[in-house]
N, C-alpha and C positions, 0 to 999 in steps of 0.2 A: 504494500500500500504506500504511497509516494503523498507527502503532504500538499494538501492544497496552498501554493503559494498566493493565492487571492486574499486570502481569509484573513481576516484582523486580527486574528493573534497567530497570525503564523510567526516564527523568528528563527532569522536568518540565523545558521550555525557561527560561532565563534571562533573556529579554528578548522584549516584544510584537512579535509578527510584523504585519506588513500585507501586505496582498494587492496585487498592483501591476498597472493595466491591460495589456494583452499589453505588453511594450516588448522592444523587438531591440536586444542589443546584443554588443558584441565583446568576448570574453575569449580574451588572453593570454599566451603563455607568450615565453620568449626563442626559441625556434621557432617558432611558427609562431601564425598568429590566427583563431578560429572565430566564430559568430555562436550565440546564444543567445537563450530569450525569457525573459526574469525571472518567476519568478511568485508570490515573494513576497521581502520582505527586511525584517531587522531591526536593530538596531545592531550587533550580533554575525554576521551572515553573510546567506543568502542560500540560495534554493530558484531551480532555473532547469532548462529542458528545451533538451536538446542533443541533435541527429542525431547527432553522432558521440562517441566512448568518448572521456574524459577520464581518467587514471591518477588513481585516489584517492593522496594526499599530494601533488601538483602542485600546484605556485604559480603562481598566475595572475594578472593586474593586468584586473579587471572597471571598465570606461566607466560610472560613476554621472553620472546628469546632475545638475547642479550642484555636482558635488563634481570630476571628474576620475577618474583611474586609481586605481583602491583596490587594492591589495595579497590577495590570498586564498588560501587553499590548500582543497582539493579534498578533501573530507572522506568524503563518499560517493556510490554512484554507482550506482542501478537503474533499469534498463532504459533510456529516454531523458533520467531522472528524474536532478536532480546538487544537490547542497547545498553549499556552502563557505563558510568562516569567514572572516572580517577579518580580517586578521594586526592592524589596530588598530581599532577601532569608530568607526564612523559615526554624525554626527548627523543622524537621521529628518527635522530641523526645515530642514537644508541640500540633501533629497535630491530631485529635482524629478519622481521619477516619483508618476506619479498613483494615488492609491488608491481602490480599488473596495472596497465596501459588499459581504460575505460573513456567509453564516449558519456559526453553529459546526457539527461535523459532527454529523450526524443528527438536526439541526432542522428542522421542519417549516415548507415556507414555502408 
């Protein structure tokens, strides 16, 4: 689902997102650990697809490669679809997943 930019409270993201090759990884909590596929991340958080339901406001410690366990909480949550924020911001320049070349939406390729 792609937000409506028309909408009065839509707002614009804060920091450039990149797109991240499939990567699996584990997020989380003091109970229990799932697996994830990243599918995009910024210095500010994080987009990822997950089988199972995640409670939005859950803090969860997400495995960045080259950085270690990053701290996040669980912002929102549809269908498979899950977003969470850095409890402190990441730098892009330390993060070793790989970025793949995307068109903006509804570019013609």
């Amino acid at each position: 689902m792609k937000p409506d930019r028309d909408q009065p409270d839509f707002k614009q993201r804060r920091s450039e997102r990149r797109a991240v090759a499939p990567a699996q990884t584990v997020c989380r909590s003091s109970w229990y650990a799932i697996e994830v596929k990243i599918c995009d991340v910024s210095q500010c958080g994080f987009q990822a697809e997950c089988a199972e339901p995640v409670g939005i406001g859950s803090f969860v410690a997400l495995e960045v490669p080259g950085i270690g366990a990053v701290q996040a909480q669980v912002r929102w949550q549809i269908g498979v679809r899950m977003g969470g924020m850095f409890l402190d911001p990441i730098s892009l320049n330390r993060c070793e997943w790989t970025a793949v070349r995307t068109s903006p939406p509804g570019a013609l390729v």
